[in-house]
N, C-alpha and C positions, 0 to 999 in steps of 0.2 A: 554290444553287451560288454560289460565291464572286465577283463579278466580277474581284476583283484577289488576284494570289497573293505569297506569298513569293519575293524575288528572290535566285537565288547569287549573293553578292558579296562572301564573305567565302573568302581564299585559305588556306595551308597556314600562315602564319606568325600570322594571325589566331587561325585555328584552335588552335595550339600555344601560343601565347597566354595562351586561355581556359584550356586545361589547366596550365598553370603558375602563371597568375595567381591562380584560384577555390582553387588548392592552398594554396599557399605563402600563407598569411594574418598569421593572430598566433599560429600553432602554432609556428613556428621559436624563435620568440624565447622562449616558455613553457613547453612540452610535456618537454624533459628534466626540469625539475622533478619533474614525475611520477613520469619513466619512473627515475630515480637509486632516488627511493622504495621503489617497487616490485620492482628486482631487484638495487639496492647497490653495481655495480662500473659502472663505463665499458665496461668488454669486453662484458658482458649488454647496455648500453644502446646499444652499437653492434650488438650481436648483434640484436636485436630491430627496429631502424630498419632494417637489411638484409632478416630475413625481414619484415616489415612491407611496405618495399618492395617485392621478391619477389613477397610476397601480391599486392599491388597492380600488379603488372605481369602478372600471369598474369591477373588478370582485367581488364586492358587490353586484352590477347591477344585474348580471349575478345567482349569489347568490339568490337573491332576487325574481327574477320570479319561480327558485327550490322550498324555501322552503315554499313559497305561493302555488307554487302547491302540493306539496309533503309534510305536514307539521308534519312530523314523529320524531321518536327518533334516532339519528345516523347522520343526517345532509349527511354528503358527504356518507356515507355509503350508505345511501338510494339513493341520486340521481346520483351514479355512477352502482349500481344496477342495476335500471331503464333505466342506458343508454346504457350498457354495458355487463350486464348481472353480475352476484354473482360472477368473479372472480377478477372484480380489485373491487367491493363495500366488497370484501373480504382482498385483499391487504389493502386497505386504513383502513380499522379498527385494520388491525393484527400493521401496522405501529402505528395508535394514542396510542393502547395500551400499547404495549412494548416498545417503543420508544421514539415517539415524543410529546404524550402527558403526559406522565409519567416523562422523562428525563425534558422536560419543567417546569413541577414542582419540580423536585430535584433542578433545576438548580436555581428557584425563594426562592425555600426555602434557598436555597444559600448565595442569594442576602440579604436574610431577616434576618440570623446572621450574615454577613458579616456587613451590617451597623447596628445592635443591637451590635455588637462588637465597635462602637465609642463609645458606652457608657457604657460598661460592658466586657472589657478589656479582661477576664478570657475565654470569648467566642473563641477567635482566638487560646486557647490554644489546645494540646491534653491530654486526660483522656490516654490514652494509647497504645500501638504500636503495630498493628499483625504482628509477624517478617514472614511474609508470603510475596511471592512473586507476591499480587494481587492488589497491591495500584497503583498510577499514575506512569508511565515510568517505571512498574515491579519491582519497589522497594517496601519498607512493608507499609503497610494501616496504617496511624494514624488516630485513631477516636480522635475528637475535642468536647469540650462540645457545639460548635456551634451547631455541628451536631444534637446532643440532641434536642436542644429547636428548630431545623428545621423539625423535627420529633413531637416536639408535636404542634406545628402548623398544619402540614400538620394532624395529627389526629383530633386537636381542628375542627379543617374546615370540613375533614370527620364527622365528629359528628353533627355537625351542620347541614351537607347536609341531611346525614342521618335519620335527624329525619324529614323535607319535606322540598319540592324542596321552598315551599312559605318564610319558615327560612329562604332559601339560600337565596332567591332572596331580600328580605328586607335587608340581610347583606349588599350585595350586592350595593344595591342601596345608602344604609348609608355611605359603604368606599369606592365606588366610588365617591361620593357628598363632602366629608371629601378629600379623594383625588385631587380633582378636584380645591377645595376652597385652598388646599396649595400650588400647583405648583402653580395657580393663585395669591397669598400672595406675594411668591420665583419672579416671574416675576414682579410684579409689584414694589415690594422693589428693585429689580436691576432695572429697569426703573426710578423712580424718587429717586433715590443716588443720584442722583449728581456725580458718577462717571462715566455716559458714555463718548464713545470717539467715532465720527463718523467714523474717519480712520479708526477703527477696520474694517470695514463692505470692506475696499480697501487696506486691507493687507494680505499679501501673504507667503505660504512657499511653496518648492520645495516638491512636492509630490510623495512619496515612488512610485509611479505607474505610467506609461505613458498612454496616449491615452484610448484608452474604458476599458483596464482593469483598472484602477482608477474608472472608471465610473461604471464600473460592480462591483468592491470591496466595494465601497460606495454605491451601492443600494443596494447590499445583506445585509450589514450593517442596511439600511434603512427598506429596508423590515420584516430584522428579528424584530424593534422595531413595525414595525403594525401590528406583526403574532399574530391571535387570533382573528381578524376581524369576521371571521367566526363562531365563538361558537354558538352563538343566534341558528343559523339553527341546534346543534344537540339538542337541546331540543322544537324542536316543537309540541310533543309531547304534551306539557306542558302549552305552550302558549297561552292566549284567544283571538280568532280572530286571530289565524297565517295569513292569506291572505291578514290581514291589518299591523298587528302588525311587523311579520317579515321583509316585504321588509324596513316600516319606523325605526326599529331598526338597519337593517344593512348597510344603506345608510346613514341615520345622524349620527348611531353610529360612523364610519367610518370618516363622514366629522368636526364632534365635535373633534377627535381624532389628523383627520391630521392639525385641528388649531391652538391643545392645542401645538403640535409638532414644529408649525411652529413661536409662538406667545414667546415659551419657548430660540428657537432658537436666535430669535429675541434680547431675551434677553442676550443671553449668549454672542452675538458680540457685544454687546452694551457696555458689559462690559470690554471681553476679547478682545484679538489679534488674531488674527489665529497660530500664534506663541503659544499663550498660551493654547487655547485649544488644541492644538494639544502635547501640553507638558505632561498636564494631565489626566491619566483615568476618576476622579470623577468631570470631566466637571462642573457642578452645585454645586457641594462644592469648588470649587476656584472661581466660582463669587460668590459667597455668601461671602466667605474668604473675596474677596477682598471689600464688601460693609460694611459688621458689626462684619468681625476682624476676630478671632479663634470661635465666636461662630456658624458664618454662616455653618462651616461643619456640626455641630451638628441640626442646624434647616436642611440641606436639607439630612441627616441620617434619620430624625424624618417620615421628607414628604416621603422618601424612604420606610421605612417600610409600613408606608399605603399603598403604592400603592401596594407593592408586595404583602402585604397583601391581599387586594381585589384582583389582578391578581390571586393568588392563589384559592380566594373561588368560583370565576367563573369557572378557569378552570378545580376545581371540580365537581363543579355545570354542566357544560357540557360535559366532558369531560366522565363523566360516564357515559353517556349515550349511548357510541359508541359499548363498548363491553354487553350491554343489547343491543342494537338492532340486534348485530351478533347473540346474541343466542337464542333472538325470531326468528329471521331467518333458527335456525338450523348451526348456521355456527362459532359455540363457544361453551363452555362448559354450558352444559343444565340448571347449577346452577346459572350462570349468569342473567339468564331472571324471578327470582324470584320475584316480586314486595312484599315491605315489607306492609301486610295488616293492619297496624296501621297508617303507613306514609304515604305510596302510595309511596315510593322511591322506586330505582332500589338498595335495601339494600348490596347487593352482589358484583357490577358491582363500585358502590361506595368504599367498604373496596378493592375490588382488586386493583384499580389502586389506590389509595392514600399508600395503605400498599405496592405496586410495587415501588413506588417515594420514600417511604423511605429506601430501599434496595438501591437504585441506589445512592438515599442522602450521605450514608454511604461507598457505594463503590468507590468515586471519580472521579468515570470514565461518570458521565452523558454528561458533557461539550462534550467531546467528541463520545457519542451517539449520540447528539442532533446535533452535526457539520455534522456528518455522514448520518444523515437520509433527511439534508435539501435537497438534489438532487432528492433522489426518491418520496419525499412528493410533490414536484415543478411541477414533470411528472404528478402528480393527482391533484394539481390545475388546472395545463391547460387543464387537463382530464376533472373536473369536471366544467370548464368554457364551454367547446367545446361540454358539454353534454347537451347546453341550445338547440345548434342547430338541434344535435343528435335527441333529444326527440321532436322539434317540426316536424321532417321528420319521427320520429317513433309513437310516439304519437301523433299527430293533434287535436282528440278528446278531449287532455286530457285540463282540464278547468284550469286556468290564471287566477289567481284575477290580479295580477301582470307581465307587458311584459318589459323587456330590454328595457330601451330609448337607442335607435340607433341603434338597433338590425337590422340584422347581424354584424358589424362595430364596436361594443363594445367589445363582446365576440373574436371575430377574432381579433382586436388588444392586447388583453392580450394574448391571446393563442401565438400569433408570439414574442410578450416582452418573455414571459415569455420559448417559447422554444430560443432566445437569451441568453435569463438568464443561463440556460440549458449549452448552446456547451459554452458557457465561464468558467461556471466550470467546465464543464468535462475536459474541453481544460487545464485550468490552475490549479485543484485540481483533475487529472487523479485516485490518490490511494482513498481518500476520498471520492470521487465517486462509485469507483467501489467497495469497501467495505460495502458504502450504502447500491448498489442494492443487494449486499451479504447478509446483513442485514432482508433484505425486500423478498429475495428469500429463506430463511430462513423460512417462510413460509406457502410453496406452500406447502409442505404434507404436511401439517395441513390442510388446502384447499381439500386437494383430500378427505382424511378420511372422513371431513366433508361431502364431498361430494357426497359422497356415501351414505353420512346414511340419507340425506335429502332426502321423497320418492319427482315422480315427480308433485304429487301435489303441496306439500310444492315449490318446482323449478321454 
């Protein structure tokens, strides 16, 4: 038994925070790329950022009646538990850790010397070469001094969590507000240039993809720019008044998000052509380009680091929480569920997965961890949406500050989107699929061992 537990002390504005900050990353700035691609008009690629969003609020919804009921540490860990029994709330945790919530932050810390590299040049270089056969496409691993400084971010941030979750969530709130104020700055300065063009918004190019797979390669595009939506719920632990605070954190967080997304987009055809965006990766550094010259790449480099910034200290801030609740559970290694009695942090559960993100930082290969695990992570959204209905025919008793508006008809339509989503990639990304569920079955003894050593009280 634990001597010291988790403290609530993080409020509703914290809370909202985490959900806006873990979202909004370096997908705003990148992701139309894509999505121009894949479905060739600006109306499709606003069409698509809406249902996108949509999708992602109805399983907010669905979200939202969980962690009101449930208001624990572990988020989907705990309410697929509960619906399912300890073997897929066991899958879903063994994924966030190894995987997709570690490789998520290699991947940002990425993001966050990649554009500190517009202004310190020396970043993109390599310090030196493993002539080993473990770096990208099995040729030798060059370490970058990028790498470096993605490494002491991601420790700066550990540090910071580490010492209590209240640090975090004031960060938190100050580079999500700081965030928030410059995309908003970036859209408003390309708004009143004086360089928009209304035809932008009824120009067109021929699109890499026909019919639904355009439509499906642009929402997974779209989706990956909302993924995170969900953080709030693994720290309810933590949260004062979960029954209120969470569902109003994960439903405005959510609908703040898909504005800032849709307001930003707004912007970008305002200025570009579909032609041009689709020309360029750094999307919002060629409208900036084109409003106030050569310096605009470097203002929205600037606005980039903050946001990945904050992305980053949320999705520590939450993200620790997954593998401390596996091991209160018995179902992770016993060292995990240490609570640090100075902080009240998950002291342990924290240095694992940030010290895991930098191993993966270094090894090159996270981009493609994180491609790999989007299939079997997707099976446990709609797992963990379908577990609203699951538990009100298993549970009935169990007490709801918060119910699904629309309920049944909410959850049931994300579950069908989202096994859609499902048979298109399996259909059309067969290897990276099935390597996924590799990934994730990877595993199962780890499960069973646990399993065994959990008696059946603990069960």
């Amino acid at each position: 038994m634990q001597s010291t537990e988790l403290r609530r002390v993080l409020g509703v504005w914290p809370a909202m925070a985490i959900v806006i900050g873990t979202v909004i990353g370096s997908g705003i700035f990148l992701v139309p790329n894509d999505m121009i691609k894949a479905v060739g008009t600006p109306s499709m690629v606003f069409f698509v950022w809406i249902f996108g969003g949509v999708l992602s609020l109805f399983c907010a919804f669905s979200y939202a009646e969980l962690s009101a009921a449930m208001p624990e540490a572990g988020g989907e860990y705990v309410y697929l538990n509960a619906a399912y029994g300890p073997f897929f709330g066991f899958i879903y945790g063994w994924t966030q850790t190894w995987v997709a919530k570690s490789a998520s932050l290699a991947t940002l810390a990425t993001g966050f010397y990649t554009y500190a590299a517009d202004f310190f040049p020396v970043l993109a270089q390599p310090i030196f070469v493993i002539p080993l056969p473990i770096g990208p496409g099995g040729g030798p691993l060059p370490i970058r001094y990028g790498q470096l400084l993605g490494i002491v971010v991601l420790l700066f941030l550990a540090g910071v969590n580490y010492v209590g979750a209240r640090a975090g969530g004031r960060l938190q709130v100050a580079a999500t507000g700081l965030k928030l104020g410059l995309i908003a700055a970036l859209v408003i300065g390309a708004l009143l240039s004086g360089k928009s063009n209304s035809a932008n918004f009824h120009s067109a190019i021929t699109p890499e993809l026909s019919g639904s797979a355009g439509f499906f390669a642009a929402l997974v595009a779209a989706l990956w720019a909302f993924d995170g939506w969900n953080n709030a719920g693994m720290l309810g632990s933590e949260i004062n008044r979960p029954e209120r605070n969470l569902p109003r954190a994960l439903i405005f967080g959510t609908l703040i998000t898909m504005g800032m997304y849709l307001v930003a987009n707004w912007a970008y055809f305002t200025v570009l052509s579909a032609a041009d965006v689709a020309g360029t990766e750094r999307v919002a550094a060629e409208m900036m380009r084109r409003v106030v010259g050569s310096a605009g790449g470097k203002l929205v480099s600037a606005a980039a680091m903050v946001s990945i910034f904050a992305a980053i200290n949320g999705s520590i801030l939450s993200g620790s929480r997954v593998p401390f609740a596996m091991a209160q559970g018995g179902y992770f290694f016993a060292w995990l569920k240490r609570v640090n009695p100075m902080y009240r942090t998950p002291s342990a559960s924290i240095l694992l997965i940030s010290g895991w993100a930098c191993l993966l930082l270094l090894s090159g290969q996270y981009r493609q961890l994180y491609t790999l695990v989007i299939f079997p992570s997707w099976i446990l959204y709609g797992m963990t949406a379908a577990s609203v209905i699951v538990l009100r025919r298993k549970r009935p008793d169990l007490k709801r500050p918060y119910r699904v508006v629309g309920y049944p008809v909410v959850p049931v339509l994300f579950v069908l989107v989202a096994g859609s989503l499902l048979w298109d990639t399996l259909r059309n990304s067969p290897r990276e699929s099935g390597i996924g569920l590799v990934l994730i079955a990877a595993g199962i003894p780890f499960y069973l061992y646990w399993n065994r050593r959990v008696s059946p009280v603990e069960s």
